[in-house]
C-alpha positions as CSV (number, residue, x, y, z in Angstrom):
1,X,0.0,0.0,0.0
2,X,1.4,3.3,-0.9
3,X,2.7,6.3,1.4
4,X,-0.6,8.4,2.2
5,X,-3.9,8.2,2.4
6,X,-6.4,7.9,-0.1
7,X,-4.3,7.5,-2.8
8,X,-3.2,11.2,-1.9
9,X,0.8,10.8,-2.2
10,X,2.0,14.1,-3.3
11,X,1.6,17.5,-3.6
12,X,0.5,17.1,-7.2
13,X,-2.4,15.1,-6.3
14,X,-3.8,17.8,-3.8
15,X,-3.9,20.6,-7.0
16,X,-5.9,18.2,-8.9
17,X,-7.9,17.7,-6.2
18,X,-8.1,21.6,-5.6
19,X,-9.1,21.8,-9.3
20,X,-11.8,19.6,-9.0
21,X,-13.2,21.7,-5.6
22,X,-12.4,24.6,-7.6
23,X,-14.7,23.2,-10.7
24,X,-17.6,21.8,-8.5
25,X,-17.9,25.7,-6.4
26,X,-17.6,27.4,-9.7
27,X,-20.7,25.6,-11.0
28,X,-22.8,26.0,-7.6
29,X,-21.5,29.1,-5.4
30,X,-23.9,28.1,-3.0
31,X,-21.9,24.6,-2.2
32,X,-19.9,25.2,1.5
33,X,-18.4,21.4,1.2
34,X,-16.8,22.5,-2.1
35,X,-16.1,25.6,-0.9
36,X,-13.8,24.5,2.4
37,X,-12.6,21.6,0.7
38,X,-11.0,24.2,-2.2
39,X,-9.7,26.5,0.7
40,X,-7.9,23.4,2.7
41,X,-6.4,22.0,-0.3
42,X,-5.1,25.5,-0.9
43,X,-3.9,26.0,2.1
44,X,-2.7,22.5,2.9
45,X,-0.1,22.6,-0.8
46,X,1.8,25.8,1.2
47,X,2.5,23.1,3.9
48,X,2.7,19.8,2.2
49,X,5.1,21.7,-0.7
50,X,7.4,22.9,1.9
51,X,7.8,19.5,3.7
52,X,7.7,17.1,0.6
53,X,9.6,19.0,-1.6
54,X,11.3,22.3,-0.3
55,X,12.5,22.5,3.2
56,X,15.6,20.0,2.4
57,X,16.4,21.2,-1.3
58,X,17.9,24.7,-1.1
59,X,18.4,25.0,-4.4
60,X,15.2,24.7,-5.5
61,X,14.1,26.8,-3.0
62,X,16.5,29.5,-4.0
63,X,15.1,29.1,-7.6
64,X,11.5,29.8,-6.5
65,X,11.8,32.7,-3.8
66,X,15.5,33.5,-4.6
67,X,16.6,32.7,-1.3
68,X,17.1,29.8,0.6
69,X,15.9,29.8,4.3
70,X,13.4,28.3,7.0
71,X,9.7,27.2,6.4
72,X,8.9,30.9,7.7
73,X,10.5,32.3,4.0
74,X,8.8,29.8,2.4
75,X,5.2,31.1,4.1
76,X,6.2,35.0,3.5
77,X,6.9,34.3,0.1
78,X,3.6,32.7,-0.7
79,X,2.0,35.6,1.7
80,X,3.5,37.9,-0.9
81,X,2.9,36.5,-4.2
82,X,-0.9,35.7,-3.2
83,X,-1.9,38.4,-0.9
84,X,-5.4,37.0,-0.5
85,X,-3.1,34.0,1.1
86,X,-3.4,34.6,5.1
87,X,-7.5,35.2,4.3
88,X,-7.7,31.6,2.9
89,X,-5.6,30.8,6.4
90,X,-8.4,32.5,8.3
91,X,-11.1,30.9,6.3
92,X,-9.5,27.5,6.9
93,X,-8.7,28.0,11.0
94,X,-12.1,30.0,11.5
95,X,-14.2,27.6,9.5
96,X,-15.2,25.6,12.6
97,X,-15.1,29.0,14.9
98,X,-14.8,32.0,13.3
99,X,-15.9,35.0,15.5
100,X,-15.9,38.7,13.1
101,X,-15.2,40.6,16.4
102,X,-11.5,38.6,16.8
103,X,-11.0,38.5,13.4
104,X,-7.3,40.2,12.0
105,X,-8.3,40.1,8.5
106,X,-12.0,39.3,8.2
107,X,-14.2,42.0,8.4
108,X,-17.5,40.3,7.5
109,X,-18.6,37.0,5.7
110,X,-22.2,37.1,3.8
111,X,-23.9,34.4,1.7
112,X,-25.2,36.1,-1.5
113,X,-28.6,36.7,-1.6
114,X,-29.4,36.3,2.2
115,X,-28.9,39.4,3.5
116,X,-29.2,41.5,0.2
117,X,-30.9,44.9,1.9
118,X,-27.4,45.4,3.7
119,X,-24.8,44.8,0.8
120,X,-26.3,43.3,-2.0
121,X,-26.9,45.1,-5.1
122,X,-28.0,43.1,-7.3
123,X,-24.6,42.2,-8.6
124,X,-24.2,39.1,-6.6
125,X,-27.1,36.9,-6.9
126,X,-25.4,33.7,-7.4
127,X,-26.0,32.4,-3.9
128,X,-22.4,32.4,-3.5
129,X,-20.0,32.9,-0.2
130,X,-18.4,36.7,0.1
131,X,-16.2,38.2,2.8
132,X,-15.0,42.0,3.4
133,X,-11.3,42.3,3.8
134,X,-10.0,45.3,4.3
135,X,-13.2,47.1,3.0
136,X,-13.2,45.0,0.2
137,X,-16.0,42.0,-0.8
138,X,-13.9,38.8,-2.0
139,X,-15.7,36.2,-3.9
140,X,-14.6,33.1,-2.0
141,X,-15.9,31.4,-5.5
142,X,-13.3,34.1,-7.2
143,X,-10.8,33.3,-4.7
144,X,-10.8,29.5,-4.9
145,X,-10.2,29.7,-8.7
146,X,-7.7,32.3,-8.3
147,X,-5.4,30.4,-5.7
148,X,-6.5,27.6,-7.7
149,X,-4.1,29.1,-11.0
150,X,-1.8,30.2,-8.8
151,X,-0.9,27.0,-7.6
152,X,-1.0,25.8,-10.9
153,X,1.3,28.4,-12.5
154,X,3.7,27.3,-9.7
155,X,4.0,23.9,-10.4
156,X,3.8,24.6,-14.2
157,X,7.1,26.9,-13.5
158,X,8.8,24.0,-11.6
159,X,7.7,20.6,-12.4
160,X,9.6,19.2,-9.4
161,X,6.7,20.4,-6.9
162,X,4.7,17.7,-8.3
């Protein structure tokens, strides 16, 4: 039987699995188990990349941050080429408790459609997930597919993640 569960064995195997999360929220907005699963297996490659593959190969980590250092590079790195990075963190820690008063990047969360007097202006009636950072409404549909590329242009760039 193989290393890992579910026939999950490397880092490549979580971005197809974040595409297929990615696909099944972009087709219904409305679907929180697609939704959390696309934001775990987000979140989840920043970890399992750095274990699996980085944190003992300098070189290639010097090749994709142009330094080599401690898993705390590797996180600030990510952090900085997807900013939206430490709100798929919150989303994935909160999910079971997140509280908007203790938040430190959440603002709000809204479903689309539920509350419409208060934000919704007829622009989002997709029955989709939202929350305001920094001021600003984030399509967590938008978000997954964007992290979702991200990822992918990363491992497209260096094949040896996968």
């Amino acid at each position: 039987m193989p290393d890992g569960a579910l026939d999950l064995t490397e880092p490549a195997h979580l971005l197809a699995k974040l595409e297929y999360e990615s696909g099944i929220l972009a087709a219904d907005h409305g679907n929180s188990y697609a939704a959390i699963n696309a934001l775990r297996d987000a979140h989840h490659l920043r970890e399992w990349i750095w274990h699996d593959r980085l944190e003992h190969d300098p070189a290639l980590q010097y090749a994709i941050m142009t330094q080599a250092g401690q898993e705390g590079n590797w996180n600030r790195h990510i952090n900085t080429s997807f900013p939206d990075f430490p709100t798929i963190r919150e989303l994935c820690n909160g999910s079971k408790h997140f509280e908007r008063a203790t938040s430190p990047t959440i603002q709000n969360s809204y479903k689309a459609g539920w509350n419409a007097s208060v934000w919704d202006n007829g622009e989002w009636d997709d029955k989709g997930f939202y929350v305001v950072v920094n001021g600003q409404v984030i399509s967590i549909t938008n978000l997954a597919a964007r992290v979702c590329q991200f990822w992918r242009s990363l491992f497209n760039q260096f094949p040896q993640l996968g």
